[in-house]
C-alpha positions in Angstrom: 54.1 -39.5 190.5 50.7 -40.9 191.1 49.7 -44.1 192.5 48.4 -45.4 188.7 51.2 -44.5 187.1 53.6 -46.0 189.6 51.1 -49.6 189.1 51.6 -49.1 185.5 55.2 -48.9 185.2 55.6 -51.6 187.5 53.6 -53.7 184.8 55.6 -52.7 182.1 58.6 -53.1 183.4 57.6 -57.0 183.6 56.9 -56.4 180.0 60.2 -55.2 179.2 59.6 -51.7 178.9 62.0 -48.9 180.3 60.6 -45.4 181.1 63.4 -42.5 180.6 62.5 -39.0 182.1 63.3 -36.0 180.1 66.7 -34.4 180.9 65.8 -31.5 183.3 62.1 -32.4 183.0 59.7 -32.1 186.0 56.9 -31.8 184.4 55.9 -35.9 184.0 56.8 -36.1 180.7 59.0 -39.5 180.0 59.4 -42.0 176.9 58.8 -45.4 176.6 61.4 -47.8 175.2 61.0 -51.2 173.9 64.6 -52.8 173.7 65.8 -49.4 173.0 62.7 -48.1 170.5 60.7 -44.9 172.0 57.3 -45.9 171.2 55.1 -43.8 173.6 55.4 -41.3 176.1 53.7 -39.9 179.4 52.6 -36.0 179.1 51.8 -36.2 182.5 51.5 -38.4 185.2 47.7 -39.4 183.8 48.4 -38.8 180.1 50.0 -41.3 177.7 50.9 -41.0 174.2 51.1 -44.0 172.3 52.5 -45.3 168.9 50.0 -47.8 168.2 49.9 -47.0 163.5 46.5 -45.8 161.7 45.3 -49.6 161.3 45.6 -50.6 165.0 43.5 -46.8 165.6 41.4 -47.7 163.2 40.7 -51.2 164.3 40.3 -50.9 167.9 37.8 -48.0 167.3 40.1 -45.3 169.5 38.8 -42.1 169.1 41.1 -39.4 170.1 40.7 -37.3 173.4 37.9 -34.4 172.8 39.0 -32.2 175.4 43.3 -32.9 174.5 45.3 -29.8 175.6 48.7 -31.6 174.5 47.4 -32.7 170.8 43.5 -30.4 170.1 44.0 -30.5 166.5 46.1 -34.1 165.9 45.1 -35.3 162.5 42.5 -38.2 162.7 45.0 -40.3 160.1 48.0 -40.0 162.6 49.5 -43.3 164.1 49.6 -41.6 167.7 46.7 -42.1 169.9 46.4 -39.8 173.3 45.1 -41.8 176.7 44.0 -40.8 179.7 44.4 -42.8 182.8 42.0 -41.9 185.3 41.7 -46.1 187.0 42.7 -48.8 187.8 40.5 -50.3 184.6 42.5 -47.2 182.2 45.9 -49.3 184.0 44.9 -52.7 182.4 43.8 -50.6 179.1 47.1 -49.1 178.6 48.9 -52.2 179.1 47.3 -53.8 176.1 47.6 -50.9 174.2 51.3 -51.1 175.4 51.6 -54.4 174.0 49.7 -53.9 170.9 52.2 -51.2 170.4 55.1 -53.4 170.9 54.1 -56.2 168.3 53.8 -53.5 165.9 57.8 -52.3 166.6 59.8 -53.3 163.7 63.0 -55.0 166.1 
C-alpha cells in the first residue's frame, strides 16, 4: 500500500469510515463503509471509486477520468465518479469528496 493511501485511510478512519479488503484480493481493491454502507471503493492503491449521486457530479463539475481502464465507457448520468490520487493535494480532495459522499448516505 502506498504512502497516500495509507495518509488517506488514516483520515477516514477519524471520519468514521472502515476500509474492508476483498476476500482473497491482492490486487488493492477494498470498499468503503460508512456505519456499515459500502459507498466507495479503491481499484487500486491510487484509484478510488466513489458514490457521490448525479447531482453532487453535476454540481461539483467532476468530469470522469479520460484515460479510465477500470470504467472507459461509464455513462456520464451514473452516480459513481472515478479519482485518481496522485498527492498529497488529491488526499485532502478525496476526503471531501468522502464526506460529500457520506451526507448523501441515506442512515
Amino acid at each position: 500500500m502506498n504512502a497516500l493511501r495509507v495518509s488517506l485511510i488514516k483520515k477516514l478512519r477519524e471520519l468514521g469510515v472502515e476500509e474492508r479488503a476483498g476476500p482473497g484480493r491482492d490486487d488493492g481493491f477494498a470498499s468503503l463503509l460508512y456505519r456499515g454502507k459500502d459507498f466507495a471503493h479503491f481499484h487500486t492503491d491510487t484509484e478510488l471509486d466513489i458514490r457521490l449521486g448525479k447531482e453532487v457530479i453535476k454540481r461539483e463539475g467532476l468530469v470522469s477520468l479520460p484515460d479510465s481502464t477500470v470504467h472507459p465507457g461509464r455513462a456520464k448520468g451514473s452516480a459513481w465518479y472515478e479519482f485518481r490520487i496522485s498527492g498529497a493535494a488529491d488526499v485532502q480532495k478525496a476526503i471531501r469528496l468522502v464526506r460529500l459522499a457520506i451526507e448523501g448516505l441515506k442512515l
